[in-house]
N, C-alpha and C positions, 0 to 999 in steps of 0.2 A: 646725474653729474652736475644737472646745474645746481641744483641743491648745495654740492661739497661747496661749487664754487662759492655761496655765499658766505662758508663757515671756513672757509679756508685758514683764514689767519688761528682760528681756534684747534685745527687738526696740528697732532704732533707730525713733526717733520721729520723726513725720512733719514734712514742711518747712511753715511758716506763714509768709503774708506778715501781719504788722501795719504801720500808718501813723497818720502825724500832720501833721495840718497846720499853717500859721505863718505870718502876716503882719507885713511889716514896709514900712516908709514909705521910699524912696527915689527919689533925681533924679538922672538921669543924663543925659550925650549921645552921640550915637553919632558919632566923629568924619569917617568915612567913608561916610557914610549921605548918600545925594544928597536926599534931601526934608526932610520937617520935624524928622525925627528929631536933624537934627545940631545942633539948638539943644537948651538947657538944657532939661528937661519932666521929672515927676516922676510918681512909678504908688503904685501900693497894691500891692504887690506879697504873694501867696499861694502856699506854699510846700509840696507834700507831700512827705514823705520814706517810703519803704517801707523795710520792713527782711524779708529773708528768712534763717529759720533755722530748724534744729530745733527743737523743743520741748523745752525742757531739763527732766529727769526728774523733778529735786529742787523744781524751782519751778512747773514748768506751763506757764512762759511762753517766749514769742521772748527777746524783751526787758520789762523793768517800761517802761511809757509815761513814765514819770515820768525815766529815767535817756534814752527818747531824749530829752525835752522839755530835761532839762539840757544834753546835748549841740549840739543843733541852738542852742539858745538862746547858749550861750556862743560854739560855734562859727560863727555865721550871724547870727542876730537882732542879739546886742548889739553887732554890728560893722558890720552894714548900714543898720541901724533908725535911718531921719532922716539920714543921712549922704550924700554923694556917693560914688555908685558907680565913677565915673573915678579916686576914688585909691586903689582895690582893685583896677582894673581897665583897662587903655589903652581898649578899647574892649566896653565895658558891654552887649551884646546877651544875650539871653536864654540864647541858647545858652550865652555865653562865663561869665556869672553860673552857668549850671549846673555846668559845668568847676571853676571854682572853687569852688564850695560841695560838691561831693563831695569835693574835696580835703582842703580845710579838716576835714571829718566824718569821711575818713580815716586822715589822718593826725595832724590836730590835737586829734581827738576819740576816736579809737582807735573810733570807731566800725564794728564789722566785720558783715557780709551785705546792705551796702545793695544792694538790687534795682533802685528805681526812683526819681528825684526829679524830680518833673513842676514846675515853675513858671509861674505865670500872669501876665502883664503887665498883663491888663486880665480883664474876666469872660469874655471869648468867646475872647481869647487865649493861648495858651500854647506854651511847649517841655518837653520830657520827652528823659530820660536816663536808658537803663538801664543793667544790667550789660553783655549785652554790648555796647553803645554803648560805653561809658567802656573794656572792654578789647579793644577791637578795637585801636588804638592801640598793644598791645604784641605784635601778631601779624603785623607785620612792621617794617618800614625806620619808624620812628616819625617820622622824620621829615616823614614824605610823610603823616602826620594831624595832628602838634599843632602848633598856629601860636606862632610865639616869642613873642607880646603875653601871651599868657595868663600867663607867667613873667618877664614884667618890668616889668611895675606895679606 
């Protein structure tokens, strides 16, 4: 041990999951949904985002909380929040809202090591998306996992 300790600065630093949560107000309907769901109806919708990464050497941290809360916020919040989810979305299920918002935090937000983003519809309900969830889809015939609604709303 003491040994590490003199190479310390030279070992890679260990992986950290940090997270944030987010609520935003939305109404949607599910247009395929054979019960209540397929009328207009609106959630309080709660949103965590993880992020997993090194510990970067010069600052201590994953990420500063502050630059995910920018990210999720411009990319999520200020685009969902009070708004109809059908016109982000053909058909708005939780699952399909998670697809989309790692998207968006990907590629819109350059945000890189997201791990996990759980979403809640209600308090006792929810769907969650991890890493490899999100890239199973490029390990094999992609077409046989991603449904074409997801990219043309």
């Amino acid at each position: 041990s003491c040994h590490a300790d003199l190479h310390y600065g030279k070992r890679k630093r260990p992986y950290v999951t940090i997270g944030k949560s987010f609520r935003f107000a939305g109404a949607h309907f599910l247009p395929t949904h054979p019960r209540l769901c397929k009328h207009w109806h609106g959630h309080e919708w709660r949103m965590e985002v993880q992020i997993m990464k090194r510990v970067d050497k010069s600052t201590g941290m994953v990420l500063d909380f502050s630059d995910l809360k920018k990210a999720v916020k411009s990319c999520i919040v200020d685009k969902l929040d009070h708004n109809m989810l059908n016109d982000f979305l053909m058909n708005p299920t939780a699952e399909n809202i998670l697809v989309w918002c790692w998207e968006r935090l990907m590629f819109d937000g350059l945000l890189k090591g997201i791990r996990k983003i759980t979403l809640w519809e209600a308090e006792d309900s929810w769907a969650s998306l991890d890493v490899d969830g999100m890239l199973s889809v490029f390990r094999g015939n992609i077409e046989n996992y991603v449904e074409k609604e997801w990219y043309e709303a």
